[in-house]
N, C-alpha and C positions, 0 to 999 in steps of 0.2 A: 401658646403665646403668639404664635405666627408673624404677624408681621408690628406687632404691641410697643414694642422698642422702638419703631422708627419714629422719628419724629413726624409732626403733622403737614408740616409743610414740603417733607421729604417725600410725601406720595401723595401729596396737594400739587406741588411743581412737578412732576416726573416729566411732562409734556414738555416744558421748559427745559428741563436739564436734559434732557435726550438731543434738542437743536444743539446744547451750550456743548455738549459730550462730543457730538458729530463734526462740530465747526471748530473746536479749539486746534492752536495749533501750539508748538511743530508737532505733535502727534493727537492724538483724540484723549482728552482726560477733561474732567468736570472734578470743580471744589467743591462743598455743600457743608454749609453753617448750621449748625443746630442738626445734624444726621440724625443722632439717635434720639430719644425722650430725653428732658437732663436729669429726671430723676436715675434710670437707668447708667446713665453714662456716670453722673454718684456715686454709683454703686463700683461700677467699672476701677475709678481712680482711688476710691477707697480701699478696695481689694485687689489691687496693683500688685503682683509680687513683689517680694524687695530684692535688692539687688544680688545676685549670686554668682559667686566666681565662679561656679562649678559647673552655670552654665554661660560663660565670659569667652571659653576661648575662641581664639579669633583662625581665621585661615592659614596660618601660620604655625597653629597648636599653642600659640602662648596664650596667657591670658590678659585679654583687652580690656576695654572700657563700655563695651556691648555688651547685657544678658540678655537671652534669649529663651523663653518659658515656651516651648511648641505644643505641648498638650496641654492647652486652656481650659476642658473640659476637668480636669482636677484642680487646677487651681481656686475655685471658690462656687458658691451657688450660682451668681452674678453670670461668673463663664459658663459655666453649664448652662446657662439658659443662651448665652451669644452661641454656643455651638451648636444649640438645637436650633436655632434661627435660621443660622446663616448654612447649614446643609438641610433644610426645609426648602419644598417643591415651592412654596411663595417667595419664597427671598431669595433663591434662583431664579423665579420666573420675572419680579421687577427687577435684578440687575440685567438679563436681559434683554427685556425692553427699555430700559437706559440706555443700553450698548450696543443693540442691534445686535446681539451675539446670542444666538439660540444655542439651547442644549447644553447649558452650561453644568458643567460638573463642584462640587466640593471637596477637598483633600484632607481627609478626613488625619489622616498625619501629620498635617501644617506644617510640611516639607518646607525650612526656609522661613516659616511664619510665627504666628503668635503675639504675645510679647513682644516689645523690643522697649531696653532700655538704654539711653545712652548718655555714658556720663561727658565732665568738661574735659575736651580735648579732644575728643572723637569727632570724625567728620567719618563720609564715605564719599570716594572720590565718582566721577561720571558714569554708570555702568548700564550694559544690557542686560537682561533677567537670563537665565537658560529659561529654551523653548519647550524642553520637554522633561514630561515627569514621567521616566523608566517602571517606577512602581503601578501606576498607574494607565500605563503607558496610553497618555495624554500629551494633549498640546497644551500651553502654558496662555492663556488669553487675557487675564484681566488681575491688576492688583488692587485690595481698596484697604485704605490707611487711614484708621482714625486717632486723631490724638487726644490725648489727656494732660496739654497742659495748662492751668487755670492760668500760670503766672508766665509768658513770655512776649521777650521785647524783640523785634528782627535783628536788632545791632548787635545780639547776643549769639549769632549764626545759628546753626540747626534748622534752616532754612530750608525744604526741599524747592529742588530746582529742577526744571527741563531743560533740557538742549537740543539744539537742533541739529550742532555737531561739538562734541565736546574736544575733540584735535585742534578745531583752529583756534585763533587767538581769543581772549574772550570779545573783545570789541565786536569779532565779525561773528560770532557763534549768537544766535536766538536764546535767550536764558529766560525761564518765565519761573518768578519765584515765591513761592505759597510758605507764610508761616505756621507752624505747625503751636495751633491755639486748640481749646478743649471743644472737643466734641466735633470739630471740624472734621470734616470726610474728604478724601481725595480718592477718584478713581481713574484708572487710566489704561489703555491697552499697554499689554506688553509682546513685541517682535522685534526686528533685529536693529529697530533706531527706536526705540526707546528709551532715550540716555533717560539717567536719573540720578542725584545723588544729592549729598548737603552738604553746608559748609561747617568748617569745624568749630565746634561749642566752646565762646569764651564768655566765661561768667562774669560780672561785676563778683568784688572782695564779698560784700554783703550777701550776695545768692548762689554761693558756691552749694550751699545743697539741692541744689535743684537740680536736677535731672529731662533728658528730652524721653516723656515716654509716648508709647503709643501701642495699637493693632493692628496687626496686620495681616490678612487675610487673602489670600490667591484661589483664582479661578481656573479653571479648564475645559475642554470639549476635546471630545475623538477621533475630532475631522477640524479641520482648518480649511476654511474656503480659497487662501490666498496665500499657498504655499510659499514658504521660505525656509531658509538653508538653517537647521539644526544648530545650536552650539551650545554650550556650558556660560556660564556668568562670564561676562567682559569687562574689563575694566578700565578706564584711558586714568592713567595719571594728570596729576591736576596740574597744572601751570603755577607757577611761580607767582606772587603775593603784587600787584602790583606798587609796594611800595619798596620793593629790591629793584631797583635800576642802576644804568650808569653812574658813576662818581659819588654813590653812597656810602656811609661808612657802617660796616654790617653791626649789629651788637650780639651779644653773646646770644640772644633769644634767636636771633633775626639767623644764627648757625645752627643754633639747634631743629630748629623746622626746619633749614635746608638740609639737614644729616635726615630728619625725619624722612622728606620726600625721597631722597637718595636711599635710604634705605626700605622703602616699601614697592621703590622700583625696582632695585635689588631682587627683593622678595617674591614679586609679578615674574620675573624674569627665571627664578630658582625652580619657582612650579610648573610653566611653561616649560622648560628645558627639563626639568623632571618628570614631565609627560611625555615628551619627544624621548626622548629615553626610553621610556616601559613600552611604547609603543613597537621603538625600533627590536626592542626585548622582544617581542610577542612576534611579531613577523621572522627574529631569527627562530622562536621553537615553531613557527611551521617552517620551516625549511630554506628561509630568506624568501626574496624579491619574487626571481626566478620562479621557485617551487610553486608560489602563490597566485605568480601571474599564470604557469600553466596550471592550476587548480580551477582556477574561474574558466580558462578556455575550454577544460574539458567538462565543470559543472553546465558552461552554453552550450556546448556539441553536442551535450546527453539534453538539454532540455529539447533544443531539435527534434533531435532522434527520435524520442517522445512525441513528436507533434504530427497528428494525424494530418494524409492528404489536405482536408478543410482548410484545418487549421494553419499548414503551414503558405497554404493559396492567401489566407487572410492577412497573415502577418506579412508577407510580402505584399503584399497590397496597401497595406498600412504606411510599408518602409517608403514605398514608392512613390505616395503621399505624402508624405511629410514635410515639412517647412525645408527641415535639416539637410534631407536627402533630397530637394532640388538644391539647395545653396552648394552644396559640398559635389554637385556633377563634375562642375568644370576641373576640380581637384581630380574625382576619378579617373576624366579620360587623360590628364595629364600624366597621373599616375602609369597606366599602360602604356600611355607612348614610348615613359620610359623605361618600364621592364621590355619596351620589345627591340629598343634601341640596345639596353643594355645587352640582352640575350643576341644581338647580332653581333655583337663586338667580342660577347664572349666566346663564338665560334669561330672568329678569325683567327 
């Protein structure tokens, strides 16, 4: 099948959406209308799973208003044929040259991916992706999102959004916002400003069965040209609704979202501080602080030790080069001065 599902004008334009890719801002991402064939993508919203608690629950272990289907490759003929596509050496090689991103990988366990469905009242607030997949042990480079839905209005939210910083206020933050309409494709890099998230789904009376669905599909490679700092999923809490201000009178709706937000900051706060925890767990069974910090001193004095004449000519030569180690001289001969000050005082 190869590359048979893409639509025609989606590797007609590729030259085009490589500039639109490279130039977007606040980060590098391109939209694309009509992505797949629409018979294909037919087939797709047809055989959509339906909706399941069992795979609903949310980060919290309860169960939300997200289902999450990860192994598309059982779900119907349709997936099996998206799955043989999209980890095919073709459909690697144009995302690719779309993204300037060589060597890109597939996760064949759609860690985080697949499906997604999401019913009214679900949003997800501003977030970084995690950088890295342990299993795989991959860097995290690229998400692509196609949705399926025939029927959506923007005023209805499920909106995805970019930011440029989701912390400041919204006035002064960049927000660049894509409705999530059928067969529509977003792609975009993922690193540590990344934001992304959507607004929370409120249906008109008459379209409460509708649903925001979509695919979703992540990328990877082995090497990262433009290193950056490792982390797990982040997530900034949302600001406050701009029609809660001074001298309003709240209604019983208008408290229930603010218990909402209160409580899922709460929640952010619970897991954070219950990682800080297990962590501090883990350094008391090696032996605390101490123990660990003389473990590294003498895991570095044995690798010394180890190092032939040559080698350890080079690595001082290395040190003595280094950006680091001219910045930080004037520190060291300060340092001396005062152990020799100190040491004359201590003989008095």
């Amino acid at each position: 099948m190869s590359l048979d599902i893409l639509g025609r004008q989606t590797l007609a334009r590729l030259g085009a959406h490589q500039q639109q890719f490279k130039a977007a801002q606040p980060f590098s991402h391109i939209v694309i209308d009509d992505f797949l064939c629409k018979e294909f993508c037919e087939e797709l919203l047809k055989e959509f799973p339906a909706f399941d608690q069992d795979r609903a629950g949310n980060e919290d272990g309860n169960i939300g208003l997200k289902a999450v289907h990860q192994h598309i490759s059982r779900i119907s003929s349709s997936y099996r044929s998206l799955d043989a596509v999209v980890q095919s050496r073709e459909f690697l090689d144009y995302m690719a040259e779309l993204t300037s991103i060589p060597k890109l990988l597939h996760d064949p366990d759609y860690f985080g991916g697949g499906t997604h469905e999401n019913l009214e009242g679900q949003d997800l607030d501003a977030h970084v992706d995690f950088t890295f997949h342990h299993k795989l042990r991959a860097h995290r480079r690229l998400n692509l999102i196609v949705y399926l839905n025939k029927e959506w209005e923007t005023e209805w939210g499920g909106n995805l959004q970019f930011h440029r910083n989701p912390r400041v206020e919204p006035q002064q933050d960049e927000i660049i916002t894509v409705a999530p309409l059928f067969n529509r494709a977003v792609v975009f890099e993922t690193h540590n400003h990344s934001w992304h998230g959507f607004e929370r789904i409120t249906l008109p009376d008459n379209k409460k069965s509708l649903s925001r669905k979509s695919v979703a599909l992540y990328f990877y490679t082995k090497q990262r040209d433009v290193p950056i700092k490792p982390h797990s999923t982040i997530y900034v809490d949302r600001h406050l609704p701009p029609r809660i201000a001074a001298g309003m009178q709240l209604t019983q709706s208008d408290v229930d979202y603010l218990k909402v937000l209160l409580r899922r900051r709460d929640m952010h706060l619970e897991r954070l501080y219950g990682f800080i925890t297990s962590q501090m767990q883990r350094i008391e069974r090696l032996g605390g602080l101490e123990a660990l910090r003389d473990t590294a001193e003498e895991a570095q004095q044995q690798r010394y030790e180890n190092y032939g004449k040559e080698e350890l000519i080079e690595r001082l030569t290395d040190i003595e080069t280094s950006l680091s180690w001219k910045l930080l001289s004037p520190l060291r001969d300060m340092q001396r001065v005062l152990a020799k000050v100190a040491g004359h005082f201590s003989r008095k």
